[in-house]
C-alpha positions in Angstrom: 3.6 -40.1 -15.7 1.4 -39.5 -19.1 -1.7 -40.0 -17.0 -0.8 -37.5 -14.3 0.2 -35.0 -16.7 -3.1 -35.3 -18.7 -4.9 -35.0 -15.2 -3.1 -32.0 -14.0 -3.6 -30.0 -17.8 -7.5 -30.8 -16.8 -7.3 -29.2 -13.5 -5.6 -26.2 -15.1 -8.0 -26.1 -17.3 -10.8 -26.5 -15.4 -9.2 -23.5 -12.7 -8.7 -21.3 -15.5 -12.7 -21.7 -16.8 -13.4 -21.4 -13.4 -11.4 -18.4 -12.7 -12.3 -16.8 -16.0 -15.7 -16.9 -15.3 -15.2 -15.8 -11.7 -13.7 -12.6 -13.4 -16.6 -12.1 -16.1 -18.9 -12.3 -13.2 -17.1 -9.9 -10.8 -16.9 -7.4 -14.2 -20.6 -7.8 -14.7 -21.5 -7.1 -10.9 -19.3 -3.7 -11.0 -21.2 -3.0 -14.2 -24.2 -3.4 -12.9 -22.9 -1.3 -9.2 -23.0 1.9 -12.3 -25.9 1.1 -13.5 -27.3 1.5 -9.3 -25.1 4.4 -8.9 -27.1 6.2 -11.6 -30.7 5.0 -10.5 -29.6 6.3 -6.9 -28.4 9.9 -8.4 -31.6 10.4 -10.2 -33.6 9.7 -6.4 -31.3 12.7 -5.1 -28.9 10.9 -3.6 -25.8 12.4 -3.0 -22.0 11.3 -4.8 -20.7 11.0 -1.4 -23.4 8.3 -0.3 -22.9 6.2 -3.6 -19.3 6.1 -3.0 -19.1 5.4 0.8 -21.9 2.8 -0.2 -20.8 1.1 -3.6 -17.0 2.1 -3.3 -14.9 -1.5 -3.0 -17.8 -3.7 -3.0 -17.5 -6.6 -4.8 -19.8 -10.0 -5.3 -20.7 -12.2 -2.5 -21.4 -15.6 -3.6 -22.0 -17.0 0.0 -25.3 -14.5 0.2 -26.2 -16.3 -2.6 -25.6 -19.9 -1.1 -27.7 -18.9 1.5 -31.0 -17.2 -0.3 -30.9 -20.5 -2.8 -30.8 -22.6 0.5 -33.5 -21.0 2.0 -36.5 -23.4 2.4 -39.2 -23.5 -0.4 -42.3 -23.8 1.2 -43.7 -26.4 -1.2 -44.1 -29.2 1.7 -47.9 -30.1 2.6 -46.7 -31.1 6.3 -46.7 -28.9 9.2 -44.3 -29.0 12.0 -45.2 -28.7 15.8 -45.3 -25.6 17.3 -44.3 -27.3 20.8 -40.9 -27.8 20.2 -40.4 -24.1 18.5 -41.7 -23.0 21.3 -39.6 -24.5 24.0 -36.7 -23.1 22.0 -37.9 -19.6 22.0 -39.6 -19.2 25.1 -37.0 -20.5 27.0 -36.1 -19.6 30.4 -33.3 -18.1 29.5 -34.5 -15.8 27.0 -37.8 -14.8 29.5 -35.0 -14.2 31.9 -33.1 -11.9 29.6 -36.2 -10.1 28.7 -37.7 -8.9 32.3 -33.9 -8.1 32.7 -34.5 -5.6 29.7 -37.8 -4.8 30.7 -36.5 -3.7 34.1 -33.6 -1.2 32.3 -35.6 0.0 29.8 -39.1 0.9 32.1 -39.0 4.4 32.1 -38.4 4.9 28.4 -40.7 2.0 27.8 -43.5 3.4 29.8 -43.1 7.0 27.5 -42.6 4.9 24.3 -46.3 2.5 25.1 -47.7 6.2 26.6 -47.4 7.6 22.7 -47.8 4.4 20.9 -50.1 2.5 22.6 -48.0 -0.4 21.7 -47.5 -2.8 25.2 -44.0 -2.7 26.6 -43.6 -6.1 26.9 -44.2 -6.9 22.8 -41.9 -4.5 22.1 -39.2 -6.2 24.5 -40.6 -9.6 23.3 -40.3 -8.6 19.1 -36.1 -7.5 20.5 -35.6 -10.8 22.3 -36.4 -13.0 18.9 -35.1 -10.6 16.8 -31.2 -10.3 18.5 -31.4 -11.6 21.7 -32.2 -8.2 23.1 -29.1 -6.4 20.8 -26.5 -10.0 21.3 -26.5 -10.7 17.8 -27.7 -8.1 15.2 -25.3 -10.1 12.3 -22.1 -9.1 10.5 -22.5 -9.0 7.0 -21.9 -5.8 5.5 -24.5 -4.5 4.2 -24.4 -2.8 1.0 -22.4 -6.0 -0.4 -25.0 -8.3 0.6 -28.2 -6.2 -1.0 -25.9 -5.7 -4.0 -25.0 -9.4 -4.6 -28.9 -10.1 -3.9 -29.9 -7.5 -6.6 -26.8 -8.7 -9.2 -28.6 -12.2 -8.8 -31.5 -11.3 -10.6 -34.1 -13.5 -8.4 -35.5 -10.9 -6.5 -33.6 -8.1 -7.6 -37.5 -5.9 -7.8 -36.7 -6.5 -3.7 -33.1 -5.9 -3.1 -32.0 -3.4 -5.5 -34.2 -0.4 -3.8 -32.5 -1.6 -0.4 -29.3 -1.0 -1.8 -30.3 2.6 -2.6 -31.7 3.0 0.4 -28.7 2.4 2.0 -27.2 5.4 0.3 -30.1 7.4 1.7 -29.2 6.2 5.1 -25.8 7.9 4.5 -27.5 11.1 3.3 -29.5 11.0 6.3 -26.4 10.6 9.0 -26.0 7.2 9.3 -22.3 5.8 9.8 -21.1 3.9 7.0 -20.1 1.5 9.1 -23.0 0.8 10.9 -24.1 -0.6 8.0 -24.0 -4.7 9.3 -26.3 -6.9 9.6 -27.9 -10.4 8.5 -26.9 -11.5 4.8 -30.7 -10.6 3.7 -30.4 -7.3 4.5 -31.7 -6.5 7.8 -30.5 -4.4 10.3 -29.6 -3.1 13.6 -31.9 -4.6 17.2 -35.0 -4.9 15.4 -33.3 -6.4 12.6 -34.9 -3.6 10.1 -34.6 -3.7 6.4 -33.6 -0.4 5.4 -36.6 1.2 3.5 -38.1 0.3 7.0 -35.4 2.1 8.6 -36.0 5.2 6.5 -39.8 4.9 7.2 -40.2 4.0 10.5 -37.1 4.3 12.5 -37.3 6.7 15.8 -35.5 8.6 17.9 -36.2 7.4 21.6 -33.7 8.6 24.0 -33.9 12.3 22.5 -30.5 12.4 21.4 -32.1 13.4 17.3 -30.6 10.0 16.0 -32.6 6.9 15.1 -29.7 5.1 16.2 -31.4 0.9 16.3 -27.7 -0.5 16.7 -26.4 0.4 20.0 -29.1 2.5 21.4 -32.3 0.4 23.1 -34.5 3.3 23.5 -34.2 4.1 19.9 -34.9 0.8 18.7 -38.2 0.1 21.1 -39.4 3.5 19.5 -38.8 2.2 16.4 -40.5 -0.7 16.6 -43.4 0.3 18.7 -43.7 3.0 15.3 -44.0 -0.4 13.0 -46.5 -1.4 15.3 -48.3 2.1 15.5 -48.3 2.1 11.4 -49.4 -1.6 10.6 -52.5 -1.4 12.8 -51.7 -2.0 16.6 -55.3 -1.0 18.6 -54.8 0.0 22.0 -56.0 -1.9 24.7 -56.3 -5.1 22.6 -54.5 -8.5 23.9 -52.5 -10.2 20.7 -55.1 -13.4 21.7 -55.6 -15.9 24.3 -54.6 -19.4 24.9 -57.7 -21.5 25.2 -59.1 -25.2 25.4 -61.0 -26.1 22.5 -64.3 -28.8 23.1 -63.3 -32.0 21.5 -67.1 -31.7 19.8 -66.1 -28.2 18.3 -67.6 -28.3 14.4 -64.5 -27.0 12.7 -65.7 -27.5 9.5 -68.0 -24.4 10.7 -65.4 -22.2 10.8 -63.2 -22.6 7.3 -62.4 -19.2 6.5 -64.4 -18.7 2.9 -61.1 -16.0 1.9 -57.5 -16.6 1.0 -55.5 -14.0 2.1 -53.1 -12.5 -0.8 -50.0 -12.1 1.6 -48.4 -15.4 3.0 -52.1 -17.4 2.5 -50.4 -20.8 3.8 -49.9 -18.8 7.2 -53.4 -17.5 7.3 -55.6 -20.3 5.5 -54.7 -22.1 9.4 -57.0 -19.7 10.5 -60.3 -19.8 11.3 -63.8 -17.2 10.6 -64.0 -14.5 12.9 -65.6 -14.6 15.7 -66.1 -12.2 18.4 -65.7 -13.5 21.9 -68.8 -14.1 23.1 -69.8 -16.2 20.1 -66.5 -18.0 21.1 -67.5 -18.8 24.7 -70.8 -20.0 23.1 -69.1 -22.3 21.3 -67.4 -24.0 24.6 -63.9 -22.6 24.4 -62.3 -21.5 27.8 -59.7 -19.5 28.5 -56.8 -21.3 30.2 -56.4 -18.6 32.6 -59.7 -18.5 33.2 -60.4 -14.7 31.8 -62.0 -13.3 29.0 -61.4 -10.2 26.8 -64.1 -7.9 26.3 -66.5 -10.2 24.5 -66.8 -7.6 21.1 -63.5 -8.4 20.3 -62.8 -9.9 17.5 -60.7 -13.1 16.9 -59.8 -16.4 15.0 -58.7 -19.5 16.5 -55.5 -21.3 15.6 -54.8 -24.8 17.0 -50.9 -25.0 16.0 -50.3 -28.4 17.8 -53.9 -30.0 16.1 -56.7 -30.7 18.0 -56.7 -31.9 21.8 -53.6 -29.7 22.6 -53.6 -25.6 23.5 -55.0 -23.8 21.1 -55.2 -20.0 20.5 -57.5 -17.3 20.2 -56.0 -14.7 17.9 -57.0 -10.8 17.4 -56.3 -8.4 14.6 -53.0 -7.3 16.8 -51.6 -11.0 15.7 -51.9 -9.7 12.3 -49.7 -6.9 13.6 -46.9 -9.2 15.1 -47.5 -11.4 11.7 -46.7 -7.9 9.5 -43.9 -7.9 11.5 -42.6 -11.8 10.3 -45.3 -13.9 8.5 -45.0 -16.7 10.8 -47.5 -18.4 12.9 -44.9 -19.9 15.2 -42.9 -16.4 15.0 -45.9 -14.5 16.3 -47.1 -17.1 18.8 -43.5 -17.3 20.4 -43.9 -12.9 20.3 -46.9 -13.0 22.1 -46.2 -15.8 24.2 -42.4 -14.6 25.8 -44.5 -11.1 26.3 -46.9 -12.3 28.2 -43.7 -14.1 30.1 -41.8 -10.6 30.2 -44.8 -8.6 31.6 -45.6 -11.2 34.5 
């Protein structure tokens, strides 16, 4: 009976630390929500933004789990893009997408008309993004940015989300349409919302950028990203192609690093336009060529011997969108699907 008792003051003991410190860091996170509050005010955001935004919030230590499991990118080894594929340009989700392609037409032909953005990417960007609206996340919020921030990792990234969720309010946003993945990201593009207060569009003419429940707004919206990260016209994203087992590839090393996401783009090649390509022996698998002054690098995501890619400076477009090789493959890839 001494031993149990012994055991059991432990546990208490240990609950009570545990609880105590539970309690310091819940008073520290409110501290710090005042701290916001006052950054917010001097950015002209109104009182009643701060308090339908910070009003009740309190610490989220599963948002936390999450960011501190995220993968750290320090592995030399690179996955096959086969298998990512298959899961992302799956029948089903091509079938879902020419089903959304079909509804949306007429707003989608206006939307490409002004933006110059191809329907079918921006179908394809709201088919990986939510499953064309069937899962946009339900994590509020304000509470996730403000745990992020509280963190301290990355709070140079989260805290000025927070605040511009206030400015969302300000702007007419529901405060309760303010849901969506625990990183922060919102609504059928999955936008963070800075990009919301930038780029978010009104596409059904209602004067609303509503991107949660309204298609035509999101398409605009995201056919805007597209417009104001560099989409050009009458480009394709790139081309699958057969690469010449003889190809010198130690020829084409890119000599530059790129200073955003470099592992994604030292996979790339030199530029090349498409005519110095076709010199070079690659083929087009479907046999046609873009106009040979157009620009591109090649990727070969499954190695040598297996499809390969031709990619043009509207990949780095879809890439701005989610620095991910497979990401922007599968993008370009399910469009091509959706448009067929």
């Amino acid at each position: 009976m001494r031993r149990w008792g012994k055991g059991l003051l432990a546990l208490a003991a240990m609950m009570s630390i545990s609880g105590s410190a539970a309690a310091q860091d819940e008073a520290g996170f409110q501290a710090y929500l005042q701290g916001v509050a006052a950054k917010a005010r001097s950015q002209g955001v109104s009182e009643r933004a701060i308090s339908a935004v910070l009003n009740g919030l309190t610490y989220n230590p599963r948002v936390v789990e999450l960011d501190r499991g995220q993968p750290g990118g320090t592995s030399n080894s690179v996955p096959a893009f086969a298998p990512y594929k298959a899961r992302h340009v799956d029948a089903a989700r091509i079938n879902r997408g020419r089903e959304a392609y079909r509804a949306q037409r007429p707003k989608l032909m206006r939307i490409e008309q002004e933006t110059g953005v191809p329907e079918s990417i921006m179908v394809a960007i709201w088919g990986h993004e939510t499953n064309y609206g069937g899962y946009t996340g339900n994590f509020d919020l304000p509470r996730s940015l403000a745990t992020l921030a509280y963190e301290g990792r990355r709070r140079a990234l989260f805290e000025p989300e927070l605040i511009a969720t206030m400015k969302m309010v300000d702007r007419g946003v529901p405060r309760d349409s303010l849901k969506g993945s625990w990183a922060g990201a919102t609504g059928y593009p999955q936008f963070l919302p800075s990009i919301y207060l930038r780029l978010a569009r009104d596409g059904d003419g209602d004067g609303r950028a509503n991107i949660w429940t309204s298609a035509a707004d999101a398409l605009a919206s995201i056919g805007n990203y597209f417009v104001n990260a560099g989409w050009r016209p009458g480009q394709p994203w790139g081309v699958a192609v057969n690469v010449p087992a003889n190809l010198n590839r130690g020829s084409l090393t890119s000599p530059t690093r790129s200073p955003r996401c470099p592992r994604v783009h030292e996979r790339h090649t030199r530029w090349r336009s498409m005519a110095e390509w076709r010199r070079l022996g690659v083929v087009p698998q479907s046999g046609r060529w873009p106009d040979d002054t157009i620009q591109a690098t090649l990727l070969e995501p499954d190695g040598p011997g297996n499809t390969a890619y031709l990619l043009t400076g509207n990949y780095r477009v879809i890439l701005d969108y989610n620095c991910s090789n497979f990401y922007a493959l599968s993008v370009g890839l399910l469009a091509d699907e959706v448009a067929r």
